[in-house]
VEXDODREN-51165 format. One record per residue (C-alpha): residue in one letter; z, y, x. Coordinates in steps of 0.02 Angstrom, whole numbers, plus 50000, padded with zeros to 5 digits. Example, Ala and Ser with C-alpha at 12.3 -4.5 7.8 and 13.67 -1.06 7.14 Angstrom:
# residues 2
<rec res="a" z="50390" y="49775" x="50615"/>
<rec res="s" z="50357" y="49947" x="50684"/>
END
This chain:
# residues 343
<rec res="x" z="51012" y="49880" x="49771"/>
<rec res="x" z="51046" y="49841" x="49582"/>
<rec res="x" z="50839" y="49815" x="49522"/>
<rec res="x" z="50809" y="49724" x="49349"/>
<rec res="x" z="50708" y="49572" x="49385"/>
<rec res="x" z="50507" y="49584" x="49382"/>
<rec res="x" z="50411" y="49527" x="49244"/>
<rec res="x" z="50278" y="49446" x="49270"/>
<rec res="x" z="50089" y="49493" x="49212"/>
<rec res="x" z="50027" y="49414" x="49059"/>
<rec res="x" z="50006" y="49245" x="49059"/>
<rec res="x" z="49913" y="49235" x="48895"/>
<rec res="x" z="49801" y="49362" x="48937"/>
<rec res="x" z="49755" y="49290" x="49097"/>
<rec res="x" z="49707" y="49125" x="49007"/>
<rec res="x" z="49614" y="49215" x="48873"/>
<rec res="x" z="49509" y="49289" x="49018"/>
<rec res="x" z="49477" y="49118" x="49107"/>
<rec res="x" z="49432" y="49083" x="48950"/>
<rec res="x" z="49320" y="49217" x="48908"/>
<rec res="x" z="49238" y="49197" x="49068"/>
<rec res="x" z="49213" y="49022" x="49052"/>
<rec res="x" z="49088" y="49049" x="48885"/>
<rec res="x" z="48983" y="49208" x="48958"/>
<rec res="x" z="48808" y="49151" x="48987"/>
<rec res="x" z="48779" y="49153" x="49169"/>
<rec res="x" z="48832" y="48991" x="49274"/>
<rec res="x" z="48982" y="48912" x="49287"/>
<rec res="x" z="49065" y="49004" x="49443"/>
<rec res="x" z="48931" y="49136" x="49445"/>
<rec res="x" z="49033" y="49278" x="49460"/>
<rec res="x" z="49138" y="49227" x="49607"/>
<rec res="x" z="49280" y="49341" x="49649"/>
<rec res="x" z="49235" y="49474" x="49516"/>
<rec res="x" z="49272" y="49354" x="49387"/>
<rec res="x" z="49451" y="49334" x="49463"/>
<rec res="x" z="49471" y="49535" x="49466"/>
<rec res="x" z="49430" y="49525" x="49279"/>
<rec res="x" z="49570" y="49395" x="49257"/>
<rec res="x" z="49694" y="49474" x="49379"/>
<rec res="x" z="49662" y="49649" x="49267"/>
<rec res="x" z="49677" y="49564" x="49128"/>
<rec res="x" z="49845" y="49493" x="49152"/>
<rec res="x" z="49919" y="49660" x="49219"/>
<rec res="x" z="49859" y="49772" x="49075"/>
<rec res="x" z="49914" y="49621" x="48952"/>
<rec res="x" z="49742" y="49632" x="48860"/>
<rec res="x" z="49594" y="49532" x="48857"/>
<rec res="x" z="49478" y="49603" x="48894"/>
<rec res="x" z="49534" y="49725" x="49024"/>
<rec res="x" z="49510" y="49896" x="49004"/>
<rec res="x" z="49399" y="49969" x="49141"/>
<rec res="x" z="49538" y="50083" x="49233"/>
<rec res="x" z="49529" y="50275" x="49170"/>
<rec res="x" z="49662" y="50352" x="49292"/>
<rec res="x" z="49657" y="50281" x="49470"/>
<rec res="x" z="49770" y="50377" x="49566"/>
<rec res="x" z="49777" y="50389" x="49767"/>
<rec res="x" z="49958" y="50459" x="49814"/>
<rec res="x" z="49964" y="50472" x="49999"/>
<rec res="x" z="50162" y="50496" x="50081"/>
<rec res="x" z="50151" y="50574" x="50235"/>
<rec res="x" z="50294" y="50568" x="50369"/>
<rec res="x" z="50306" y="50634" x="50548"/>
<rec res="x" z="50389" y="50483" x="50679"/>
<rec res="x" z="50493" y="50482" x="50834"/>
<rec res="x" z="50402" y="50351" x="50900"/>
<rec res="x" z="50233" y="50449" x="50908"/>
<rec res="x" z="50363" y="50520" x="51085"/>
<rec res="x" z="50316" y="50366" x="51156"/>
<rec res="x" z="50161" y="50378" x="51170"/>
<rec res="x" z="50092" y="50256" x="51048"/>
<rec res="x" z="49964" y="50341" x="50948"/>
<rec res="x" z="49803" y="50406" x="51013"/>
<rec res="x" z="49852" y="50582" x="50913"/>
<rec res="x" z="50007" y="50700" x="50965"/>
<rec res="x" z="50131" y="50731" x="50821"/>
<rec res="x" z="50065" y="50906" x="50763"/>
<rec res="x" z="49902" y="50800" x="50699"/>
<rec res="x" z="49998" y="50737" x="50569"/>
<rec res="x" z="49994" y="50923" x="50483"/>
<rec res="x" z="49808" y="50942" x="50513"/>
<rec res="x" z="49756" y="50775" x="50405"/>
<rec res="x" z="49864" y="50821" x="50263"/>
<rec res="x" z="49783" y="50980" x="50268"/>
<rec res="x" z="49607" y="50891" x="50268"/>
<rec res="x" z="49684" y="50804" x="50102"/>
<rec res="x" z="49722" y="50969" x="50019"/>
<rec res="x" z="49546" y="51007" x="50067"/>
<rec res="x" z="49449" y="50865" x="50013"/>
<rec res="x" z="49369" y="50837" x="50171"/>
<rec res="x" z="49483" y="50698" x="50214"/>
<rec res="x" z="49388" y="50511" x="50207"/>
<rec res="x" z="49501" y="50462" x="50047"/>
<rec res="x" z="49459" y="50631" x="49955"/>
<rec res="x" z="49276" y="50600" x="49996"/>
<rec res="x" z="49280" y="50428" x="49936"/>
<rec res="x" z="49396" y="50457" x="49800"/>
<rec res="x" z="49283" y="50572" x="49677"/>
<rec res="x" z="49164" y="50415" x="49684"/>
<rec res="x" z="49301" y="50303" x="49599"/>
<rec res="x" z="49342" y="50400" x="49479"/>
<rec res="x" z="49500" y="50423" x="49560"/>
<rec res="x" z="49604" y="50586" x="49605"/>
<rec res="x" z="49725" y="50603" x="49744"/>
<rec res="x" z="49890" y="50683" x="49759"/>
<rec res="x" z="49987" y="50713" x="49942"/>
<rec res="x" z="50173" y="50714" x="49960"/>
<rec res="x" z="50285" y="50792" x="50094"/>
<rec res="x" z="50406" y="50654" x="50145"/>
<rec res="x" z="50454" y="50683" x="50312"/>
<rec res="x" z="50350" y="50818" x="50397"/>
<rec res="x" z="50430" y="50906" x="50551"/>
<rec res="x" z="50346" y="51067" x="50497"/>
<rec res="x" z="50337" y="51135" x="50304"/>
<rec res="x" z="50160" y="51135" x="50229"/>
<rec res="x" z="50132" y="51317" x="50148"/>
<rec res="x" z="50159" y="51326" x="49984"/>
<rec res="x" z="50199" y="51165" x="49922"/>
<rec res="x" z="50394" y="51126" x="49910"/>
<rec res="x" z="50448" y="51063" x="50056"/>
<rec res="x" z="50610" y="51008" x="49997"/>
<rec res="x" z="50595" y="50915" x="49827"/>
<rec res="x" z="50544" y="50767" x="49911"/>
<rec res="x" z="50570" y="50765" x="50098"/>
<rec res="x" z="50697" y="50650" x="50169"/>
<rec res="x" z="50703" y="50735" x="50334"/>
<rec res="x" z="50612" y="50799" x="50459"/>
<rec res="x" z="50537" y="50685" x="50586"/>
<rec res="x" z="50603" y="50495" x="50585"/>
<rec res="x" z="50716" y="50453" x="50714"/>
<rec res="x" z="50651" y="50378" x="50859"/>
<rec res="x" z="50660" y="50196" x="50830"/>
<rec res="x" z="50654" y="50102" x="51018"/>
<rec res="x" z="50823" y="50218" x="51056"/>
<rec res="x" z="50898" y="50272" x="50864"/>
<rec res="x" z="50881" y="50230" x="50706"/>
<rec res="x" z="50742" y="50314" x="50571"/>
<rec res="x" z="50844" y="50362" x="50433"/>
<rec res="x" z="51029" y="50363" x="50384"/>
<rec res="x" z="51115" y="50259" x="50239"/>
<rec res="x" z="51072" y="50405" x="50115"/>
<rec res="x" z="50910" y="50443" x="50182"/>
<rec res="x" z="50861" y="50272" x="50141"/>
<rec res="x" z="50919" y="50268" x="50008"/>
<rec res="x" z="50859" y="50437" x="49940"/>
<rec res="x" z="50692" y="50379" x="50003"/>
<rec res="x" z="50683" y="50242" x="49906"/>
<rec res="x" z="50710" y="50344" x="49760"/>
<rec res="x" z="50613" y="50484" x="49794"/>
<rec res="x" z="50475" y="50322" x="49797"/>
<rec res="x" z="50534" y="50267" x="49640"/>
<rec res="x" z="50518" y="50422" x="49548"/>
<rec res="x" z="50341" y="50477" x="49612"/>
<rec res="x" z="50262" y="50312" x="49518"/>
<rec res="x" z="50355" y="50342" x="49369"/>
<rec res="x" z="50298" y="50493" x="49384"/>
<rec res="x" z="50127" y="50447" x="49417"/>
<rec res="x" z="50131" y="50295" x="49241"/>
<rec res="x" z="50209" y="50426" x="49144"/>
<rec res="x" z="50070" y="50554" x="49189"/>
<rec res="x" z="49938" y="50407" x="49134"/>
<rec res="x" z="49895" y="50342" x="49289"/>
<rec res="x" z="49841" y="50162" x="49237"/>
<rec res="x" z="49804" y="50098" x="49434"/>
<rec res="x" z="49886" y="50142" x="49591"/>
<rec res="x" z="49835" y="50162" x="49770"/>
<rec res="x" z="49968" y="50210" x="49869"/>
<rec res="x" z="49938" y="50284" x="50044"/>
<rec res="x" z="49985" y="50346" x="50216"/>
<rec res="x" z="49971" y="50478" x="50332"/>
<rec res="x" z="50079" y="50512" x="50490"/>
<rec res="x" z="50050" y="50487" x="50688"/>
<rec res="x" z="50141" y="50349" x="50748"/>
<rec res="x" z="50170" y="50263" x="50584"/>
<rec res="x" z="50076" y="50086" x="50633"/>
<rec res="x" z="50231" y="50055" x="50751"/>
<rec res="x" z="50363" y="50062" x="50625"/>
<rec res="x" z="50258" y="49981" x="50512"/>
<rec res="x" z="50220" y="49842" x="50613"/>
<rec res="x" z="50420" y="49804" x="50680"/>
<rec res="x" z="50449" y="49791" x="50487"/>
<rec res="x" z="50326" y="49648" x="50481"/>
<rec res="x" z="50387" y="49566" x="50647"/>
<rec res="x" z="50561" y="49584" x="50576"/>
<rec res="x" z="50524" y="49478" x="50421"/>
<rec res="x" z="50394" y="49356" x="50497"/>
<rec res="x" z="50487" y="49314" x="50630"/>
<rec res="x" z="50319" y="49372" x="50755"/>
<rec res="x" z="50329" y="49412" x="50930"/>
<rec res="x" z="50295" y="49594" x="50983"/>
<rec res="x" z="50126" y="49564" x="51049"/>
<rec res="x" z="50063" y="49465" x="50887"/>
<rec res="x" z="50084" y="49632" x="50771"/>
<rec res="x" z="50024" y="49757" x="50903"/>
<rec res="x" z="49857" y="49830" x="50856"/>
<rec res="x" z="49775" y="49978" x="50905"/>
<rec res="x" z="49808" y="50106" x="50758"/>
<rec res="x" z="49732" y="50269" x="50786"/>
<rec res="x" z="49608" y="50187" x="50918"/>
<rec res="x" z="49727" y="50193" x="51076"/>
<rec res="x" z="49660" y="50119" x="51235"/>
<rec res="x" z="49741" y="49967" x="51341"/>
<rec res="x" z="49879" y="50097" x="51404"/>
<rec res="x" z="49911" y="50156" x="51244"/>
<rec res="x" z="49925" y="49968" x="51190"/>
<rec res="x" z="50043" y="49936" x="51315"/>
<rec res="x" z="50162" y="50076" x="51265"/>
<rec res="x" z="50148" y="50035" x="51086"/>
<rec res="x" z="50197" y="49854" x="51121"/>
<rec res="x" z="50362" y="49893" x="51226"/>
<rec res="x" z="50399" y="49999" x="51080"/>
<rec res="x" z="50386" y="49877" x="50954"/>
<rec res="x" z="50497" y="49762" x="51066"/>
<rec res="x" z="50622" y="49873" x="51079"/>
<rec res="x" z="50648" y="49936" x="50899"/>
<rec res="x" z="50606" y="49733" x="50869"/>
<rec res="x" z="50765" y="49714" x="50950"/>
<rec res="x" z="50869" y="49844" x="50880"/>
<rec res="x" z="50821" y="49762" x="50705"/>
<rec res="x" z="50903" y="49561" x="50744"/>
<rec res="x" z="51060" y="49602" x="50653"/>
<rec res="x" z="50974" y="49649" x="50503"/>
<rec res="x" z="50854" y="49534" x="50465"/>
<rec res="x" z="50903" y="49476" x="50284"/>
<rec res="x" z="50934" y="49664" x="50246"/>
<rec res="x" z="50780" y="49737" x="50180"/>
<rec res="x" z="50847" y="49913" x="50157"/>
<rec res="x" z="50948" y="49898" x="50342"/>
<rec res="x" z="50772" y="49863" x="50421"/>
<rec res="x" z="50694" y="50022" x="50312"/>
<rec res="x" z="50847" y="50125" x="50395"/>
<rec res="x" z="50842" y="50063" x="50577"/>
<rec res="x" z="50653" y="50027" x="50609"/>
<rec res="x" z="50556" y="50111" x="50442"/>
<rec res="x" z="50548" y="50284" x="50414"/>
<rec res="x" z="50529" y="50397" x="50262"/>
<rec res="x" z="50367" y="50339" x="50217"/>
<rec res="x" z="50394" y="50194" x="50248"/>
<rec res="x" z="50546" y="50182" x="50133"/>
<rec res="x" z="50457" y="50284" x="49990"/>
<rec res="x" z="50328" y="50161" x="49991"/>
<rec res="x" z="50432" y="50015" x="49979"/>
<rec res="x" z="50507" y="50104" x="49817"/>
<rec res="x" z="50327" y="50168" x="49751"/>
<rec res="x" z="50277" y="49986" x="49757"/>
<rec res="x" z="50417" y="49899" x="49685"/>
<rec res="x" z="50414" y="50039" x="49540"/>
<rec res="x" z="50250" y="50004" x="49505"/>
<rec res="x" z="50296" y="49824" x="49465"/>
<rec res="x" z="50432" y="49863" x="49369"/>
<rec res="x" z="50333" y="49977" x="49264"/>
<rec res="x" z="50201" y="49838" x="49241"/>
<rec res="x" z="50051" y="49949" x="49330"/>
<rec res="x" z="49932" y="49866" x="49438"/>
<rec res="x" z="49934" y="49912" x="49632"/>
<rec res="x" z="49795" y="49908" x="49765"/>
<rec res="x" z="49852" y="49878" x="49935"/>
<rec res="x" z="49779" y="49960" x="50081"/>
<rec res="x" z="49827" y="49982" x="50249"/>
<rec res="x" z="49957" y="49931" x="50393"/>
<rec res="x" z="50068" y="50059" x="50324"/>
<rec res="x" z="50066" y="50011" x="50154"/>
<rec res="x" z="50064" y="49817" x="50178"/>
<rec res="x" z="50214" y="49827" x="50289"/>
<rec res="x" z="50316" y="49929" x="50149"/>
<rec res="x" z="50249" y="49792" x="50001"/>
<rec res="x" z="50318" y="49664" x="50113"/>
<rec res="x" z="50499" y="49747" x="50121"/>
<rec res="x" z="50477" y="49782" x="49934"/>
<rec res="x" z="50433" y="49600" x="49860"/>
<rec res="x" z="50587" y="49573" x="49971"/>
<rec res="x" z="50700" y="49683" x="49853"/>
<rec res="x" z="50609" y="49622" x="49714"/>
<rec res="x" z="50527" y="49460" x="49720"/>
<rec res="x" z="50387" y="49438" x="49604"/>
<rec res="x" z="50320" y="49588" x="49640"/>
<rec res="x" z="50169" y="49541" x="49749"/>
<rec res="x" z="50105" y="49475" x="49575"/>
<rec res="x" z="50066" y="49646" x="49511"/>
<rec res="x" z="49969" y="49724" x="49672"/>
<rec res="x" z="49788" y="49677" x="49743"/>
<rec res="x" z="49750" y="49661" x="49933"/>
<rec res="x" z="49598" y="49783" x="49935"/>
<rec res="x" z="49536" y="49755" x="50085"/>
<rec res="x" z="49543" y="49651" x="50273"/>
<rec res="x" z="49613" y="49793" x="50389"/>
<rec res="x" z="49579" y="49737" x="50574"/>
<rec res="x" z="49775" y="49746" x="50610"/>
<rec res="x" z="49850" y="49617" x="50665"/>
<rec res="x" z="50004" y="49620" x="50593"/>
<rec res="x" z="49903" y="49627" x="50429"/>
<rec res="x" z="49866" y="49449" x="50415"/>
<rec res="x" z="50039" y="49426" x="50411"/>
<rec res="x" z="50064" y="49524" x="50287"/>
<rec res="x" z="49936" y="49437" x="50175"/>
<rec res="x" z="49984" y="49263" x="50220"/>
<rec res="x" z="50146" y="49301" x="50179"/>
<rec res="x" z="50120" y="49369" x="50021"/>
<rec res="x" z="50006" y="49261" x="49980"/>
<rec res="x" z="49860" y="49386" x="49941"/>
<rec res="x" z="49672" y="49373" x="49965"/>
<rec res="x" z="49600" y="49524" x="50027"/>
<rec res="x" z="49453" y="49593" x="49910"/>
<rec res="x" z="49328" y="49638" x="50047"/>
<rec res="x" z="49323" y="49632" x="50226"/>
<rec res="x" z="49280" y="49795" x="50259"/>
<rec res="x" z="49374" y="49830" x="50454"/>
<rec res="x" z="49442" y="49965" x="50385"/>
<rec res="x" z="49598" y="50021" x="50496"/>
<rec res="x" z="49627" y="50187" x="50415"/>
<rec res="x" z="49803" y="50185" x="50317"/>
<rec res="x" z="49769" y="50343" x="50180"/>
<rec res="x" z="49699" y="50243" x="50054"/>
<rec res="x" z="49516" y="50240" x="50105"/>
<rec res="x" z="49487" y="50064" x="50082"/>
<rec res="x" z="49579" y="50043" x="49917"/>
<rec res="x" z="49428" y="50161" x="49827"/>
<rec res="x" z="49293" y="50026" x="49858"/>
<rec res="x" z="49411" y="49914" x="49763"/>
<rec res="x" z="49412" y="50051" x="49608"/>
<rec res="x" z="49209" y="50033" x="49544"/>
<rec res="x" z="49217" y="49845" x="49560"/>
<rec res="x" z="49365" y="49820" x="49447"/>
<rec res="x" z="49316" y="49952" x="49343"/>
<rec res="x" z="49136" y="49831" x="49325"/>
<rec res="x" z="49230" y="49668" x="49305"/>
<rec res="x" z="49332" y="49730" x="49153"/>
<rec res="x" z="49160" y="49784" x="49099"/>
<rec res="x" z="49068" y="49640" x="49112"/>
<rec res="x" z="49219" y="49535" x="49021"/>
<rec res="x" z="49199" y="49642" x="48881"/>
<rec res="x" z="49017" y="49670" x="48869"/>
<rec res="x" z="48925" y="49524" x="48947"/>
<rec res="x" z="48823" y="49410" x="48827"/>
<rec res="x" z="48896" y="49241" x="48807"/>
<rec res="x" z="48799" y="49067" x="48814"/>
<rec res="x" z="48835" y="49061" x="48611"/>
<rec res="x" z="48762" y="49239" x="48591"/>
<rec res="x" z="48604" y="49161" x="48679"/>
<rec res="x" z="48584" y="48991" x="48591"/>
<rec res="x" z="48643" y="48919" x="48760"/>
<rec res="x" z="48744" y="48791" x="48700"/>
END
């Protein structure tokens, strides 16, 4: 894939902000890790200080998976049409949560097996249903490729609407498997070390999901040092869209909260296709996953919170909103030791 290197956030603004940080009157140190969200915004918006974010936008993918065959998901595959439906609804967790961030959330059809009435079920689904991954591959060469794309274009879509932070999301049974075979695949784990327990699937469950993980595990050894030949054998739609949403975002110069298996598992593949990326996203929050802490050691992100948050829509990611939203406001408005005669 031909992708114009990633620039990297603002290194003068970030200074300015250590700087700016460094004179407010409160100790040295004082504001901990919302200091470093003021610096981080800083740098990505290229301004000092940070604007507070207007137009947080939650876009949740959502994909239907072979795998969920297998028995590896607490759910059967038809759930996947009933939680997009609680999106459209606003009684899903993210739409409840998202109101209180200021942020607004949009749902795309990427992969569904069924359509979802009136919304076009074509302009961005790859397929229907992902290929079973422990027997066939997810996606062809096209799909993969489309997928990507489709990705691509729904966060320039998203910048181009105004949207000045992103939270990409998730939603589709059986998606931790995939997910987590993606981050074996490029860690180099063992099955066992990235199987969690997703949608809250007992010890059989577990079991099932971890022979599944092996298998597709397997299928991916020849393919290792081919990010978009892992997305094709072992991703999925989503998953692919995703990868493309994220590296978009960084190409665009928009700052990215991370949140959830799903969505770690796709930055992973996507700092792979375009390294430098990783500088432009935030780890929102510590999912209970397993395979997660791989993904943040090896991006070398520090998760915001530690919330236990295992859900993959974006839930998490909206805690993350209000506090950057007050470090960009305390940058800007806070008193410094000068002001006070605190020299």
């Amino acid at each position: 894939m031909d992708l114009p290197a990633v620039t990297a956030p603002d290194l003068d603004a970030r200074r300015a902000a250590v700087a700016r940080f460094a004179e407010l009157a409160v100790p040295d140190g004082g504001l901990g890790r919302v200091a470093e969200l003021g610096v981080w915004l800083a740098a990505a918006q290229g301004n000092c200080p940070p604007r507070p974010p207007a137009r947080p936008r939650v876009v949740v993918l959502a994909a239907d998976h072979g795998i969920a065959a297998a028995g590896v998901s607490a759910h059967s595959g038809e759930a996947t049409l009933r939680q997009v439906a609680a999106v459209r609804e606003n009684t899903a967790t993210v739409t409840v949560l998202a109101p209180v961030a200021g942020a607004s959330v949009r749902v795309v059809d990427v992969g569904l097996d069924q359509d979802v009435d009136d919304e076009p079920g074509d302009r961005y689904r790859v397929r229907r249903r992902t290929g079973r991954i422990d027997r066939e591959d997810a996606l062809t060469a096209d799909e993969t490729d489309r997928a990507v794309a489709i990705g691509r274009a729904l966060a320039d879509e998203e910048v181009d609407a105004g949207a000045d932070l992103l939270l990409p999301g998730s939603i589709g049974v059986g998606a931790t498997t995939p997910a987590s075979v993606l981050v074996a695949a490029l860690t180099g784990a063992e099955p066992v070390a990235v199987t969690g327990r997703g949608s809250g699937i007992d010890d059989n469950g577990w079991m099932r999901k971890a022979a599944a993980i092996r298998d597709a595990l397997r299928r991916t050894r020849p393919h290792t040092r081919d990010p978009l030949a892992l997305l094709r054998v072992a991703g999925g739609a989503d998953l692919a869209a995703l990868t493309g949403f994220c590296l978009q975002a960084a190409l665009r110069r928009t700052p990215v909260l991370l949140d959830g298996l799903v969505v770690g598992a796709a930055a992973l593949v996507a700092d792979e296709l375009a390294p430098g990326a990783h500088e432009w996203w935030l780890m929102a929050q510590r999912s209970p996953e397993p395979a997660m802490t791989l993904v943040v050691e090896h991006l070398g992100l520090t998760p915001v919170l530690d919330l236990g948050i295992r859900l993959v829509d974006g839930t998490g990611a909206t805690a993350v909103v209000p506090l950057l939203q007050m470090a960009a406001r305390l940058l800007a408005e806070t008193a410094t030791a000068a002001d006070l005669g605190l020299t």
